[in-house]
C-alpha positions in Angstrom: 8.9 -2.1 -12.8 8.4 -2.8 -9.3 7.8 -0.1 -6.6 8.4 -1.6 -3.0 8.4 1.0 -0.1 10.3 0.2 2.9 10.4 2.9 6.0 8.7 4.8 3.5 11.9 4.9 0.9 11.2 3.2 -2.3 13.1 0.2 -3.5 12.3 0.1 -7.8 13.1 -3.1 -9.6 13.6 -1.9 -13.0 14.8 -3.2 -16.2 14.8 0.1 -17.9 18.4 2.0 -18.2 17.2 5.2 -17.1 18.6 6.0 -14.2 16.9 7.8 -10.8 19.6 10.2 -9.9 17.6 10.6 -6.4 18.1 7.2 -5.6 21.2 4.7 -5.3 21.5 2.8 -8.0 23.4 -0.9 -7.9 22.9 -4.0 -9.8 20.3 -6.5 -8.3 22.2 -8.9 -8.5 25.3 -7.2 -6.7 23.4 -6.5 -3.4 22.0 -8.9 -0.8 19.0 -8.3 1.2 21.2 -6.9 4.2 23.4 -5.0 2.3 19.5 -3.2 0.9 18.4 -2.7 4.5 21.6 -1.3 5.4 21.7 1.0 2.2 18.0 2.1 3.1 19.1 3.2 7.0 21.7 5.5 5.3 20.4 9.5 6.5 20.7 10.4 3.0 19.7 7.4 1.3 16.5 8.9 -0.9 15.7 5.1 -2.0 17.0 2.2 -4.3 17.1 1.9 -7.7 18.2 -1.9 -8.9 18.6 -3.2 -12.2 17.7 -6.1 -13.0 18.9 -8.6 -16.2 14.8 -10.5 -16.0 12.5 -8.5 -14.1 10.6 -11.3 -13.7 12.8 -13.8 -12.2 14.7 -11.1 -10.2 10.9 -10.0 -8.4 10.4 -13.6 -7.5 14.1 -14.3 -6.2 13.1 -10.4 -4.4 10.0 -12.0 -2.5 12.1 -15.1 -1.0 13.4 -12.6 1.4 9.7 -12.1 2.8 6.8 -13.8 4.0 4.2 -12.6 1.6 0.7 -10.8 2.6 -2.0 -10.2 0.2 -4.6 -7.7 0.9 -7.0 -5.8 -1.1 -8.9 -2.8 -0.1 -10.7 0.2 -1.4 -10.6 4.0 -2.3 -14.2 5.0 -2.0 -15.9 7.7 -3.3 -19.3 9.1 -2.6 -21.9 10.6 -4.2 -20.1 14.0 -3.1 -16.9 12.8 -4.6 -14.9 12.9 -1.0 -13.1 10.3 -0.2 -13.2 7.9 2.6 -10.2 7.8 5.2 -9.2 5.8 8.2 -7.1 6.6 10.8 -4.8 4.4 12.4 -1.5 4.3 14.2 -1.7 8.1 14.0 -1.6 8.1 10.4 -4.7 8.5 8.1 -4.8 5.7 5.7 -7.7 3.7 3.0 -9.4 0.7 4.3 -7.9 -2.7 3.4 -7.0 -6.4 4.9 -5.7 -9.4 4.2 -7.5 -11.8 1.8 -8.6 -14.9 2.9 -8.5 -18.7 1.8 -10.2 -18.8 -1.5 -11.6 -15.1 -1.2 -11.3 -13.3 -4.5 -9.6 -10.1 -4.7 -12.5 -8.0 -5.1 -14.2 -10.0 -2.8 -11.9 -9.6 0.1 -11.6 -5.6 -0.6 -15.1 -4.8 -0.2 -15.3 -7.5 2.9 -12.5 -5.5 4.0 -14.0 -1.9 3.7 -17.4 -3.2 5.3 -15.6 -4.0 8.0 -13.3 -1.8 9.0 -15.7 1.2 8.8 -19.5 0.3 9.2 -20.2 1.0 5.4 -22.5 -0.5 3.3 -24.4 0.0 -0.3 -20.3 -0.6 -1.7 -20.2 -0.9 -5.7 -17.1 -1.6 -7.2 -15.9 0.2 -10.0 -12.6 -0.9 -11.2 -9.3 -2.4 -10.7 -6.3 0.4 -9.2 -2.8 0.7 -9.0 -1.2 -2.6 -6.4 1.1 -1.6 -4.3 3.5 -3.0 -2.2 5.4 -2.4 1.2 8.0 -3.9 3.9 7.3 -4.2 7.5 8.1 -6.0 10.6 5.6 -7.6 12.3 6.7 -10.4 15.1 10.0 -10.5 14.4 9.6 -11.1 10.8 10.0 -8.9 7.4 6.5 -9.4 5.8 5.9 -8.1 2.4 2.3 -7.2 1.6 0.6 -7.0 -1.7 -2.3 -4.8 -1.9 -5.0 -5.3 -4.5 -7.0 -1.8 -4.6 -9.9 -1.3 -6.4 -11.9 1.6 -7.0 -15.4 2.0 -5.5 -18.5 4.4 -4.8 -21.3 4.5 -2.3 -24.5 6.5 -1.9 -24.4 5.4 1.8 -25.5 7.8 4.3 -25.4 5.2 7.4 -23.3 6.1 10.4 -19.5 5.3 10.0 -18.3 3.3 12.6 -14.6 2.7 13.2 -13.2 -1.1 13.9 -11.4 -0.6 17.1 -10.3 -4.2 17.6 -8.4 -3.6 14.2 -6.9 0.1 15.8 -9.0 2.2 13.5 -10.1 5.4 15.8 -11.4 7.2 13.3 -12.9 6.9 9.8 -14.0 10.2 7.4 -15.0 10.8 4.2 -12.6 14.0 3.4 -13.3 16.7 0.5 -10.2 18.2 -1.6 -8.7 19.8 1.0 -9.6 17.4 3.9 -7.8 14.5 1.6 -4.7 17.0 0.2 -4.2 17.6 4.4 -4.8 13.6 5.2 -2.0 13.0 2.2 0.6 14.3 4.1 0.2 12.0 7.5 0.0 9.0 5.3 2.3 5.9 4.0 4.1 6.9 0.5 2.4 3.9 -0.7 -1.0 5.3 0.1 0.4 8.5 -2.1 0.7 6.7 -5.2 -3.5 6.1 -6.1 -3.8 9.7 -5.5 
């Protein structure tokens, strides 16, 4: 299965019979991309459930209707177990960028986390959940693919925000700090908690 959030509303690409009765249910191979936007804009729409007959080829005829992103990124814990934030666009989101020519995935997602908030002494635990989202950028319907990886620091250096990237703000939160954070984030960010 395939979890793609769009305006925050999940789209699933499923090949499993069990149906979602939250979400509207069609066949993939029944709806067009505009007829999905249009179905997303719905008030009541909850999200999209499609079936598809191969997953597999159905995902990849799914991307054509995007230019494709990859980023990676992190979800970093330190030695106090909180968890380290950034906030941007007036939401409060984890650190992650886009991957560059010939940078590995892990690579690219501690990069990423370096920069975009002044950390260093990053170790790299382990592969997470990727996720994926819709946006508009330019006039165009991008599609980016984030690789997230798990990772600890021991850090105490000064956090500094990268404001050229619109980051205002960058924490590590505790329990509560991260349950409050959770509900002024993207849904996509809610699924590696």
């Amino acid at each position: 299965m395939y979890k793609v959030f769009m305006n925050d509303k999940p789209i699933l690409l499923t090949d499993s019979s069990i149906v979602n009765e939250d979400l509207i249910c069609v066949n993939f191979n029944e709806l067009s991309f505009e007829g999905l936007k249009s179905l997303l804009c719905l008030e009541n729409c909850m999200g999209i459930q499609m079936f598809c007959q191969d997953l597999t080829r159905d995902w990849e005829l799914f991307q054509t209707n995007f230019k494709v992103i990859e980023a990676a990124g992190g979800k970093v814990f330190n030695k106090d177990k909180e968890v380290l934030f950034i906030y941007r666009f007036g939401k409060w989101d984890l650190p992650k960028g886009h991957v560059e020519n010939a940078e590995s995935y892990p690579d690219a997602a501690l990069r990423e986390v370096q920069e975009e908030c002044g950390i260093d002494g990053l170790v790299l635990q382990h592969p997470l959940e990727t996720t994926y989202h819709v946006f508009e950028f330019k006039g165009e319907t991008r599609l980016k693919v984030t690789y997230w990886y798990q990772m600890t620091t021991e850090s105490n250096s000064v956090l500094i925000p990268q404001e050229e990237e619109g980051i205002t703000a960058v924490a590590f939160k505790d329990k509560e700090e991260v349950k409050e954070a959770l509900s002024n984030t993207y849904e996509n960010i809610k699924l590696l908690f």
